[in-house]
C-alpha positions as CSV (number, residue, x, y, z in Angstrom):
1,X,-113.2,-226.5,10.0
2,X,-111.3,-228.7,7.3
3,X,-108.2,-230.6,8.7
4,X,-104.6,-230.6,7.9
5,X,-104.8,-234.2,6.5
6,X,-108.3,-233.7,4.5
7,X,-106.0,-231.0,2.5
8,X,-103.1,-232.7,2.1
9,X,-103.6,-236.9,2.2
10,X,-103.9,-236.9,-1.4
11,X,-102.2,-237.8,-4.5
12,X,-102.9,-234.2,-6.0
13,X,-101.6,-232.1,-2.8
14,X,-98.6,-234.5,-2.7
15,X,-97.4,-233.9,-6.0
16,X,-98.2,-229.9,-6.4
17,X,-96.1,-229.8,-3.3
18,X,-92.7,-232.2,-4.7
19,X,-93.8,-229.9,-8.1
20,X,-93.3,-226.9,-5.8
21,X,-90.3,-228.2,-4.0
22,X,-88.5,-228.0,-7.4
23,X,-89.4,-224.3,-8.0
24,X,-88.1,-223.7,-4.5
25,X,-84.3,-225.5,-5.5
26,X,-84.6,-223.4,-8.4
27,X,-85.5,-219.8,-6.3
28,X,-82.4,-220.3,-4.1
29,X,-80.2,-220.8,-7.0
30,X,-81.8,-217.8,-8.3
31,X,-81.1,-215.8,-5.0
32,X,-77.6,-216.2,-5.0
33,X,-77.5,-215.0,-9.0
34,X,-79.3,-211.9,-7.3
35,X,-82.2,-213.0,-9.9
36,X,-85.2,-214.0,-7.8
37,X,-88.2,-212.2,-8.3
38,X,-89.9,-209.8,-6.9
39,X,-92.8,-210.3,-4.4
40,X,-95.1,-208.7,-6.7
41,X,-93.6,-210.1,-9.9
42,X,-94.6,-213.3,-11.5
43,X,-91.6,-215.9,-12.2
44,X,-91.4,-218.1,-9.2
45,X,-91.5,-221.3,-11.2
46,X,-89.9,-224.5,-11.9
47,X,-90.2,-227.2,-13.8
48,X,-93.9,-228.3,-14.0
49,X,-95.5,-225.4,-12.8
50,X,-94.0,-222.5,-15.0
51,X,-97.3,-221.3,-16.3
52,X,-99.2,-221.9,-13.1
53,X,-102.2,-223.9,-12.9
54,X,-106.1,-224.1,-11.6
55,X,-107.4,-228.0,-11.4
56,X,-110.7,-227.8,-10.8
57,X,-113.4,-231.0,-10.2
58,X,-114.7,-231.8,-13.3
59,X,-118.3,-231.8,-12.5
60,X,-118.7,-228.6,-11.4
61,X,-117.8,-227.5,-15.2
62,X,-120.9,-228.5,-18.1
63,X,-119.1,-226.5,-21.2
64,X,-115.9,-224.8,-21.9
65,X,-115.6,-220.9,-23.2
66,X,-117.1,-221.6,-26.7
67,X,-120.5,-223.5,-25.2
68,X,-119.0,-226.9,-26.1
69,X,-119.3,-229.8,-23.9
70,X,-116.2,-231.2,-22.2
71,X,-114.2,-233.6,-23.6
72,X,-111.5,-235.9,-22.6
73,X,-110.2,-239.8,-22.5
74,X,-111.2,-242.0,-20.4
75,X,-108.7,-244.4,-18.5
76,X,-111.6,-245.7,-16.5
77,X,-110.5,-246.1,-12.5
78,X,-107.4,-244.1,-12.4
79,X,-104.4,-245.8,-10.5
80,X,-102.0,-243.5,-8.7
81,X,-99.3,-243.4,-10.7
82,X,-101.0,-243.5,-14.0
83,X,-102.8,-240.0,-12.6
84,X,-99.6,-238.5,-11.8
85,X,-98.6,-238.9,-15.0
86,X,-101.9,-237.0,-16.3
87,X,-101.5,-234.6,-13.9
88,X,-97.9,-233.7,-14.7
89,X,-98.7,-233.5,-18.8
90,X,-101.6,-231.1,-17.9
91,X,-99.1,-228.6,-16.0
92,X,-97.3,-228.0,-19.1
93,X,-100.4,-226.4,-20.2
94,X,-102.5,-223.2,-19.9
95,X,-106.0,-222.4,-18.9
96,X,-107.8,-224.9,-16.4
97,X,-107.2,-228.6,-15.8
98,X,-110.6,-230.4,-14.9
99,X,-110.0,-233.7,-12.8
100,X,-112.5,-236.2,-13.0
101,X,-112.7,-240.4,-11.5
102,X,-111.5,-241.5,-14.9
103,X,-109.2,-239.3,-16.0
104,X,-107.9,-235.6,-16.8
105,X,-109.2,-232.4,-19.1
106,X,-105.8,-230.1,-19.6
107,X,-106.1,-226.6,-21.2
108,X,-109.5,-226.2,-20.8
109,X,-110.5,-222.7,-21.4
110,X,-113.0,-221.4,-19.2
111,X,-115.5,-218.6,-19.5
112,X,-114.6,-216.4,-16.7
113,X,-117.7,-213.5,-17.1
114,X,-120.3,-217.5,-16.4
115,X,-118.8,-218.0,-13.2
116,X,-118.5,-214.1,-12.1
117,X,-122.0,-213.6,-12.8
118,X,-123.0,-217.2,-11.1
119,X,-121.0,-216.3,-8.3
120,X,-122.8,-212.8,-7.8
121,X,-126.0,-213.9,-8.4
122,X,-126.1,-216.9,-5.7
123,X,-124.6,-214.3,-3.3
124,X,-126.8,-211.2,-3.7
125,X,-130.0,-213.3,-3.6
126,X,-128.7,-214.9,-0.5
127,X,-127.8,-211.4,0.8
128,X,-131.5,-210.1,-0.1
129,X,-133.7,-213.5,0.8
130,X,-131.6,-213.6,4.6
131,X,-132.8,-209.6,5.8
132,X,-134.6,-209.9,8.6
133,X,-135.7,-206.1,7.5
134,X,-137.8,-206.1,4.3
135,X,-137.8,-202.9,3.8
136,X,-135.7,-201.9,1.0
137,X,-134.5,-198.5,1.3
138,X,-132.7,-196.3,-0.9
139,X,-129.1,-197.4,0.3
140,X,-129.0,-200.7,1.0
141,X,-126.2,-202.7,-0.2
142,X,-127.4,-206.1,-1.7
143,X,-125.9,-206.3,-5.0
144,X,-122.3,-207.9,-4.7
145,X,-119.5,-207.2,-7.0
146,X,-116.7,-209.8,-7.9
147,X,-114.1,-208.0,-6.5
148,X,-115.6,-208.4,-3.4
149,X,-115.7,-212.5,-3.9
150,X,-112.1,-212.6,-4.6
151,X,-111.3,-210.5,-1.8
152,X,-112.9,-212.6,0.8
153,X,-110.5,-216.4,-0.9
154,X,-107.6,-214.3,-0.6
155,X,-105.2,-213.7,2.3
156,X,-104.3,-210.4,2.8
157,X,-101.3,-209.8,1.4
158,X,-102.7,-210.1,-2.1
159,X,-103.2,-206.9,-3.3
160,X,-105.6,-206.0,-6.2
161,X,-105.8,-205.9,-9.8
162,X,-106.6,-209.8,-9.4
163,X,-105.4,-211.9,-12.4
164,X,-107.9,-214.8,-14.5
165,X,-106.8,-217.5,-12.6
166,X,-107.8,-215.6,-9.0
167,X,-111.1,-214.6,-10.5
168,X,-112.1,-218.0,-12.0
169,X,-110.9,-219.9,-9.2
170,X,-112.8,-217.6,-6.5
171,X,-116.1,-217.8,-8.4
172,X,-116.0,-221.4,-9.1
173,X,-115.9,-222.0,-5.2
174,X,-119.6,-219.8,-4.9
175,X,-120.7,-222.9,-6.5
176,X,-119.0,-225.6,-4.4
177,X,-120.2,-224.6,-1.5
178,X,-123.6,-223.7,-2.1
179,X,-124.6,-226.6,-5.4
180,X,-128.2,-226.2,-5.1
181,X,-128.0,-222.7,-6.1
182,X,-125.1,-223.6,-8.2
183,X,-127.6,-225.8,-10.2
184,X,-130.3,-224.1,-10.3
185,X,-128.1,-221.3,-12.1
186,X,-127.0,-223.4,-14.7
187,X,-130.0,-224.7,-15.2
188,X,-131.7,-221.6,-16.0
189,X,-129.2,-219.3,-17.3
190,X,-128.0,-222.6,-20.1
191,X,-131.7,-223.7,-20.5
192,X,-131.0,-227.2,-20.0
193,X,-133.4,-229.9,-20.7
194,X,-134.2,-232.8,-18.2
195,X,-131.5,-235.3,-19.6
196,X,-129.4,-232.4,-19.5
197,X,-130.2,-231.4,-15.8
198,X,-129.9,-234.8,-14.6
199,X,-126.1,-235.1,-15.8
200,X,-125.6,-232.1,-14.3
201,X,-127.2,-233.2,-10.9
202,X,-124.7,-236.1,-10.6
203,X,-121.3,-234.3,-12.3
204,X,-121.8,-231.9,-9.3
205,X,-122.9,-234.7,-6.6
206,X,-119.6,-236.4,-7.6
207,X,-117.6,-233.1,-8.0
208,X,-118.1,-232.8,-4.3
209,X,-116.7,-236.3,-3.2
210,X,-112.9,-237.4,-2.9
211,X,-111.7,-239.7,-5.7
212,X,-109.9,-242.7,-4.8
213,X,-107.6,-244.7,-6.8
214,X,-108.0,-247.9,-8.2
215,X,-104.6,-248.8,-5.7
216,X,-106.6,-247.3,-2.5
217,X,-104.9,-244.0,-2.0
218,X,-107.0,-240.8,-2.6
219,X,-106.2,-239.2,-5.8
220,X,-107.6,-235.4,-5.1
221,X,-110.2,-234.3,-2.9
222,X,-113.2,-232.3,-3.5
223,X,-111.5,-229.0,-3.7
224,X,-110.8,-226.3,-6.9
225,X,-106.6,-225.7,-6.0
226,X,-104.6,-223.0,-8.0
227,X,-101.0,-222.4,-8.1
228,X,-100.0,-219.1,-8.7
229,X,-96.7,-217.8,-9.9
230,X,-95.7,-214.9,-7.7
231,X,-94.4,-215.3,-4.2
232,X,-96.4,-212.6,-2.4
233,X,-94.2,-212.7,0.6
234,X,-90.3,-211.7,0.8
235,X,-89.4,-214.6,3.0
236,X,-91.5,-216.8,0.4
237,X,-90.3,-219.1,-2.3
238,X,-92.2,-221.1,-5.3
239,X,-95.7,-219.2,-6.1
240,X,-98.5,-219.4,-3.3
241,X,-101.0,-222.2,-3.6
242,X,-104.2,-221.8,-2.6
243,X,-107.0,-224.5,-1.7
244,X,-110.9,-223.4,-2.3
245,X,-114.1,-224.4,-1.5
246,X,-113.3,-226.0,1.5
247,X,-116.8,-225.4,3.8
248,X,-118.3,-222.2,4.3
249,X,-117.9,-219.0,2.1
250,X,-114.8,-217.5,2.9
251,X,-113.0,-220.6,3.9
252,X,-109.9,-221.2,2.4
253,X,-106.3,-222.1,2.6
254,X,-102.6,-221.8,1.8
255,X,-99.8,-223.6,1.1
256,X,-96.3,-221.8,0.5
257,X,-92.2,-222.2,1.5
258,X,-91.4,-219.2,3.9
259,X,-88.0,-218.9,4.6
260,X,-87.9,-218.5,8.6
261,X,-87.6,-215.1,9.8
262,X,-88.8,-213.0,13.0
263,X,-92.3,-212.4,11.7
264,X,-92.3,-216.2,11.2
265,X,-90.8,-217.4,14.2
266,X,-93.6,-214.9,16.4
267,X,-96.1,-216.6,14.4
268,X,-95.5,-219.7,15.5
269,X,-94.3,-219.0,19.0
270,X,-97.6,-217.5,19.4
271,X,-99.3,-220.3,18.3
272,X,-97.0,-222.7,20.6
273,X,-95.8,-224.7,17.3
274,X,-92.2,-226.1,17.6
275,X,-90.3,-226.7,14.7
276,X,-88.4,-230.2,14.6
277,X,-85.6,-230.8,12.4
278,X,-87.5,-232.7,9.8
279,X,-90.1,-230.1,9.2
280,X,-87.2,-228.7,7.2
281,X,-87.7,-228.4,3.2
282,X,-84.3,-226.8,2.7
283,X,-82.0,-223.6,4.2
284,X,-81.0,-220.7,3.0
285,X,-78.3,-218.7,5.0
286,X,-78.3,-220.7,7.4
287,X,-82.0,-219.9,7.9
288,X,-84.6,-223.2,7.9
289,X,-87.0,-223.0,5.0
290,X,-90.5,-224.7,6.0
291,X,-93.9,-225.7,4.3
292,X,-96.5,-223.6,6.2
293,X,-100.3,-224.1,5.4
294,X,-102.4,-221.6,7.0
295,X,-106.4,-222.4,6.7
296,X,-108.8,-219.3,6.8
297,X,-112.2,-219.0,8.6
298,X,-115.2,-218.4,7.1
299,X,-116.4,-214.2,6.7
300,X,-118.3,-212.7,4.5
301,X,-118.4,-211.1,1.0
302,X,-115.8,-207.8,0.8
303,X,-114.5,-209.1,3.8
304,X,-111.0,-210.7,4.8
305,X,-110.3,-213.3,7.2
306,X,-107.9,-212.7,9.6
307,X,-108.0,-215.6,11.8
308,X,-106.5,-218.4,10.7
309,X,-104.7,-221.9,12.1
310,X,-101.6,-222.5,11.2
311,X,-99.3,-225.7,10.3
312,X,-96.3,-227.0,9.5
313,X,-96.1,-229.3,6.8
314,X,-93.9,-232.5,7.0
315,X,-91.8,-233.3,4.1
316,X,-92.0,-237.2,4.5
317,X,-95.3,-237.2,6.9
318,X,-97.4,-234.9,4.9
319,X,-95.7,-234.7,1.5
320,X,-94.8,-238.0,1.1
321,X,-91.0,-238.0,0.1
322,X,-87.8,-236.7,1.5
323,X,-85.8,-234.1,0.4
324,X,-82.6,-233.9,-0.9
325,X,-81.3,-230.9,1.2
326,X,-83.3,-232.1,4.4
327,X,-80.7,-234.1,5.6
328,X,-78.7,-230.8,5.8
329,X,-80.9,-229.4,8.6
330,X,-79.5,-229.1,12.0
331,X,-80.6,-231.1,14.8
332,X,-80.0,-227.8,17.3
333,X,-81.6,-224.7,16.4
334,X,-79.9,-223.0,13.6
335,X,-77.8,-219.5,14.7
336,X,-80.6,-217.3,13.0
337,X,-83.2,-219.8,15.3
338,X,-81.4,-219.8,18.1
339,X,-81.4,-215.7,18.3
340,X,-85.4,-215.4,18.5
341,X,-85.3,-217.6,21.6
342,X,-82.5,-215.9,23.6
């Protein structure tokens, strides 16, 4: 299973989560208006992340929505900063951010029926190939419906109808972790030629390799992440982000700001995690709010996860900077803490 630091030792994860730690300043001032959403109800935003976003590797993507080929500027070898800047003019915008070595596609609108039918198509001929019984029957389940795909990225606390963003997102990770069959999909179904094919054969090789910076650090790893806009969860602040294709089908993870409570606190007793003063984002009544990424194991189509590890993130360890309410975090166990443990 993926690591902690393979998700998060990256320029991209680094900033979605200081982009995130604004929305959560922004949710607290909202909760003491009596304004903050509901956990159904889209609106947990801030700053750069008020219409969400999906960043997606570039290769896995040959044409956008109206069959057109992708198109963007090229910076050749990105540095660090100068791709944080890209990456912080393409959350202004909607529809799909494709990230690529030398540089960024914003508001790239994507055609979400391709994917879907990709998606189902790799899965129900894997489904139908893999019976050890070959004979068909009148009831046998082999075809496999999108809803069914999008079921098995999502923890289980998000409920159906699923939005664009959910469904795109979900599909698109059928291909990463299975390219072969990703290929020869697009090969077929956009009837490419040979020059054609080959680009394709290296967009997706490099699609599924980390991109480093021209200054050493890695810019974004080979995943597809999205950042919703609704918390999910009542203890929950800032939208959930989720992180795809990151090994076998059904493999995913999570990245949110839960406000500690008793469902929280069990969690992580049960998992012998102690929290340390500066694993502290911010508080709210008195109450520690932490970064907790939860990575899902593999299972299979229609199917949810429910074992998962758990972790907390760092503000300065894993997210790279320190935060301004941190400081504010006790170094004994807060009174709301202090009661689980009595």
């Amino acid at each position: 299973m993926v690591s902690k630091k393979a998700l998060l030792d990256n320029a991209l994860m680094r900033e979605i989560i200081r982009i995130r730690y604004d929305t959560l300043q922004r949710m607290l001032t909202r909760r003491t208006m009596g304004l903050l959403p509901g956990t159904t109800e889209e609106g947990a935003t801030g700053k750069y992340d008020n219409k969400g976003a999906i960043l997606i590797p570039g290769g896995l993507i040959y044409q956008d929505v109206d069959e057109k080929f992708i198109r963007y500027q090229s910076h050749g070898q990105l540095s660090s900063a100068m791709f944080r800047e890209q990456l912080l003019g393409a959350m202004q915008t909607d529809n799909a951010t494709l990230l690529y070595p030398d540089g960024v596609a914003a508001g790239i609108n994507l055609d979400g029926g391709f994917f879907s039918k990709a998606a189902r198509r790799i899965l129900t001929y894997k489904r139908a190939a893999y019976r050890r019984v070959k004979k068909i029957g009148n009831h046998i389940p082999i075809e496999i419906s999108s809803e069914a795909i999008i079921k098995s990225h999502c923890p289980t606390y998000m409920k159906p109808p699923y939005g664009a963003r959910t469904r795109i997102s979900s599909c698109i990770a059928v291909g990463l972790i299975d390219p072969p069959m990703f290929y020869a999909y697009n090969r077929m179904e956009l009837n490419l030629t040979t020059k054609q094919a080959k680009r394709l054969t290296l967009d997706i090789d490099c699609a599924r390799e980390p991109v480093r910076a021209s200054d050493g650090p890695t810019l974004y790893p080979p995943y597809i992440v999205v950042c919703h806009t609704t918390r999910h969860r009542e203890n929950a602040y800032a939208g959930l982000t989720r992180i795809l294709g990151i090994g076998a089908f059904g493999e995913f993870a999570t990245f949110s700001f839960e406000e500690l409570n008793r469902q929280l606190h069990n969690e992580l007793k049960r998992r012998k995690i102690t929290i340390k003063p500066d694993d502290c984002f911010a508080q709210c009544r008195d109450h520690p709010i932490l970064g907790i990424l939860r990575i899902y194991h593999r299972t299979n189509p229609g199917k949810r996860s429910i074992n998962y590890t758990l972790h907390l993130v760092s503000p300065v360890e894993d997210a790279g900077f320190d935060p301004h309410h941190c400081e504010e975090c006790p170094a004994e166990p807060a009174p709301y803490e202090a009661a689980f443990m009595n």
